[in-house]
N, C-alpha and C positions, 0 to 999 in steps of 0.2 A: 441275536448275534451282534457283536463289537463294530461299529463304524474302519474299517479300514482306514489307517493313514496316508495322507495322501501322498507321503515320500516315503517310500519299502524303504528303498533303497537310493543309495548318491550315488552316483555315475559320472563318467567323465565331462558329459554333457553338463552335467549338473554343475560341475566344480568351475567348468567352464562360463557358464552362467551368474555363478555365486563370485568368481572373479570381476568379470562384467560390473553386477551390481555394487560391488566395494568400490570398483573407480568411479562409477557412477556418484558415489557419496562422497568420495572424497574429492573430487569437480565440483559438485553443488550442481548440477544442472547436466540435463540430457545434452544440452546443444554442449557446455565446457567441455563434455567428455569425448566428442567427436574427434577433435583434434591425437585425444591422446588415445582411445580405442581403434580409428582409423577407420569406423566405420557413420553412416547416415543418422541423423535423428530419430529419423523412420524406424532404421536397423534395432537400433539401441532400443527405442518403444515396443518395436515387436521381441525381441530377446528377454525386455523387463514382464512383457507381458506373460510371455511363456514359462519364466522362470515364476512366477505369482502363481498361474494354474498348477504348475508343478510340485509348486507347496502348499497352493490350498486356502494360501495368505494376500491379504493385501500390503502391500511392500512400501508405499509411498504414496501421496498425491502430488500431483501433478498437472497443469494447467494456470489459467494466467496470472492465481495467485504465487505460483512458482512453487519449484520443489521441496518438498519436504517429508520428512518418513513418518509411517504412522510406530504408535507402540511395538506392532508387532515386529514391524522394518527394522525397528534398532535391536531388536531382540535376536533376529537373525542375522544382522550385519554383527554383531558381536559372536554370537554362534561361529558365524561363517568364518573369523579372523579367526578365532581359536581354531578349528580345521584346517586353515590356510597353512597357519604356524606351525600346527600337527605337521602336514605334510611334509611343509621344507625341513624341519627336524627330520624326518625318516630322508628325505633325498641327501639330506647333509649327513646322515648314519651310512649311507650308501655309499656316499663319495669318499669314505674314507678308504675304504675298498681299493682306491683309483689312485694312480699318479699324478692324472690330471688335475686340476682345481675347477670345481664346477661349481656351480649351486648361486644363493645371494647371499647378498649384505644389507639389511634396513637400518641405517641409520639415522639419530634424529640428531637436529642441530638446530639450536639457537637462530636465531635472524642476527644479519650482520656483523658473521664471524669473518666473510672472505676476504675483507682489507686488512686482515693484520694478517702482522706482517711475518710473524714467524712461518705461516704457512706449513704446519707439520698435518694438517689434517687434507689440506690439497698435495702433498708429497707422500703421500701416507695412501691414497685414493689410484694416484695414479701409479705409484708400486704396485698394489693391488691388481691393478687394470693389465699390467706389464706380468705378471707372472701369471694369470688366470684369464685367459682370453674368454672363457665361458663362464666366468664371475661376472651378474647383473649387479650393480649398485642401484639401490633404491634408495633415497635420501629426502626425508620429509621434517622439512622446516618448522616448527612450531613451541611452545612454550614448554617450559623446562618443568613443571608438574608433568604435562603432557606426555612429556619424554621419558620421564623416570617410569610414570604409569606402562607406556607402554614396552620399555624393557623389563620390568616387571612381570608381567602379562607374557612375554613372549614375542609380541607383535614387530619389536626394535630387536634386533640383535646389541646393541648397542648405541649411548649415546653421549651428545656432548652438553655438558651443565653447567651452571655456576653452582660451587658448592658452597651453598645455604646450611639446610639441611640434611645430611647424608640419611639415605632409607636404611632402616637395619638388613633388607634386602637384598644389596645392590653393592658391589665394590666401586671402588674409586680410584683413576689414574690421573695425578696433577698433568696436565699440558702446559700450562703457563698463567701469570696472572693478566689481566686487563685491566689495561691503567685508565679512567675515565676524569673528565675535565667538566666544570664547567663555562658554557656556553653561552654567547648572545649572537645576532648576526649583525651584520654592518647596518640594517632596518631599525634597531633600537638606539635609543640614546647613552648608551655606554659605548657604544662600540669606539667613538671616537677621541672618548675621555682615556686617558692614560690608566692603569690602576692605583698608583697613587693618587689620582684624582678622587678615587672613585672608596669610599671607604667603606666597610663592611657593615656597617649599618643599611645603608643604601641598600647593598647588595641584597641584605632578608628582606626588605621592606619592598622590593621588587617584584613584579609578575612573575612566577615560577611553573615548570611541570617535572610531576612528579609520575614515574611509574606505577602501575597497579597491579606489577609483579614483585613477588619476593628478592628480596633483599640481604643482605648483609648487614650486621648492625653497625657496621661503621657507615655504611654507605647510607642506610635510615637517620643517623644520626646528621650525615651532612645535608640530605633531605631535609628534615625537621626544623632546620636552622634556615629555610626558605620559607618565602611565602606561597606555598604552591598552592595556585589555584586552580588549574584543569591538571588533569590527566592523560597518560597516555597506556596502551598494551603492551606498542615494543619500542626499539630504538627510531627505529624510523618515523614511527608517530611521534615523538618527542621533537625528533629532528624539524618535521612539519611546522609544528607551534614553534620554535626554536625562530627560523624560517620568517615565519612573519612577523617579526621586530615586535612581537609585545609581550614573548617571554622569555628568560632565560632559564639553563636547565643541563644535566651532566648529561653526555657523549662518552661510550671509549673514545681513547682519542683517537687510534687507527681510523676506526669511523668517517671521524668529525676532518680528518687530515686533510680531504680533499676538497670541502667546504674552507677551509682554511689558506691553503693553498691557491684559492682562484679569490683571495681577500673578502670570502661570503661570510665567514664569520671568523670570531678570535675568542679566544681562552681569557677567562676571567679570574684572576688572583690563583695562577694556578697553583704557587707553593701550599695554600690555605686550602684553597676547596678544588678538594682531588680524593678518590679512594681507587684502592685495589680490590678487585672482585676475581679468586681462583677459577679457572674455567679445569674441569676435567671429565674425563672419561668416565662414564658408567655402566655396570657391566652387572649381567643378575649373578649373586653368589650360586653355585651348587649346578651350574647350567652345564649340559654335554658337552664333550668335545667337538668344536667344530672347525672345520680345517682353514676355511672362508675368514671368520673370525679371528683366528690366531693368527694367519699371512698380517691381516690387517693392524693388530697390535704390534705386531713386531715390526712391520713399516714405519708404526707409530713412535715407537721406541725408539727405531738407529735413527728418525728424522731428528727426536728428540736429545741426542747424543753427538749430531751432526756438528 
């Protein structure tokens, strides 16, 4: 006779649990997630442990080398997100049923979009919030592959991008361009030299940082034309090295404004080395109707119109 498996069936219990361990992952650690589950270290250990007997699996280790999933942990935290997704799809089939506006919204965003200044994705948010009092916003910060994949996938209802490369996937709604600068801070030796002082030889021959996210080939091309020699992930790590006077490096300017502003740093030859980079909305083609979603586009839109 066939080994029985050790989940017949998912239960609410269950889904309850398999929620748990996604925030679990997405914190990096039992103790991160206290804050944001509400409940003990202790709790959350004992809830990971019972959710593992209930599948039969070991989910992660855990202890002083710190957290981390095994094979099978990722294999069911992916599992698990596809079921999640499932569900809000049927709640969101549900809600249409209703007057009310209920249900979520996961959207992904870039890092260090909230100083510019158009602000159509913070007016767009809180429309949202004004017509749907039982609409949760989830909103998870991270890299624009990342983003694409997961409105792909289901997991994003929607997201915000620089369009690089458009997915055959995925549609695309321009919001606006982002104007970026390059940057020294008042720590380097330029800062003080005028730009005509300061000639464009100089300026390649200089310590640079460079992103090691995709790009725009306008924006690779003003790169190229540097000497960059660290790296960074986002704006912010740029910002860092920028920071300590021994590199210079592009900023949106929105960004870089408030650095500027307190004389921390200044724009360097800005007619010359400057590009635009499109940021827009993306959305999977061929995706259900969802009522959550379209409130939020069309918030998008009259901000956009405003």
């Amino acid at each position: 006779m066939s080994k029985k498996p050790p989940l017949s069936q998912v239960s609410d219990f269950d889904i309850r649990l398999l929620r748990l361990f996604k925030t679990v992952v997405e914190c990096g650690s039992f103790s991160a997630a206290e804050s944001v589950l509400g409940i003990s270290r202790s709790a959350i250990s004992l809830h990971m442990g019972d959710l593992e007997k209930r599948l039969g699996i070991c989910l992660c280790q855990r202890g002083r080398a710190g957290f981390a999933l095994t094979d099978e942990g990722r294999a069911v935290l992916h599992a698990s997100q596809t079921m999640l997704a499932a569900i809000e799809e049927f709640r969101t089939e549900v809600n249409q049923l209703h007057h009310q506006l209920r249900g979520e919204l996961n959207i992904g965003i870039i890092n260090n979009l909230v100083t510019q200044s158009h602000m159509h994705l913070t007016r767009a948010l809180k429309s949202l919030s004004a017509r749907g009092p039982g609409v949760r916003i989830n909103i998870s910060m991270t890299t624009p592959s990342e983003i694409e994949l997961g409105v792909q996938d289901g997991h994003l209802h929607v997201g915000v991008v620089p369009l690089i490369n458009p997915l055959s996937g995925l549609d695309y709604i321009q919001l606006y361009e982002e104007h970026s600068l390059l940057y020294c801070s008042r720590e380097h030796p330029f800062f003080a030299r005028t730009d005509m002082d300061i000639s464009e030889e100089e300026l390649c021959r200089a310590e640079a940082v460079a992103p090691n996210y995709r790009l725009t080939a306008e924006a690779m091309e003003r790169h190229h034309a540097l000497n960059c020699s660290a790296t960074a992930s986002d704006r912010e790590g740029i910002a860092f090295l920028i920071l300590t006077g021994g590199y210079i490096g592009f900023l949106p300017d929105h960004f870089a404004a408030g650095w500027v502003a307190q004389g921390v740093m200044r724009p360097l030859h800005p007619a010359r080395f400057c590009y635009d980079i499109p940021l827009n909305v993306a959305m999977r083609k061929g995706r259900r109707p969802n009522r959550v979603l379209e409130c939020f586009l069309q918030a998008l839109e009259d901000s956009r119109k405003a």
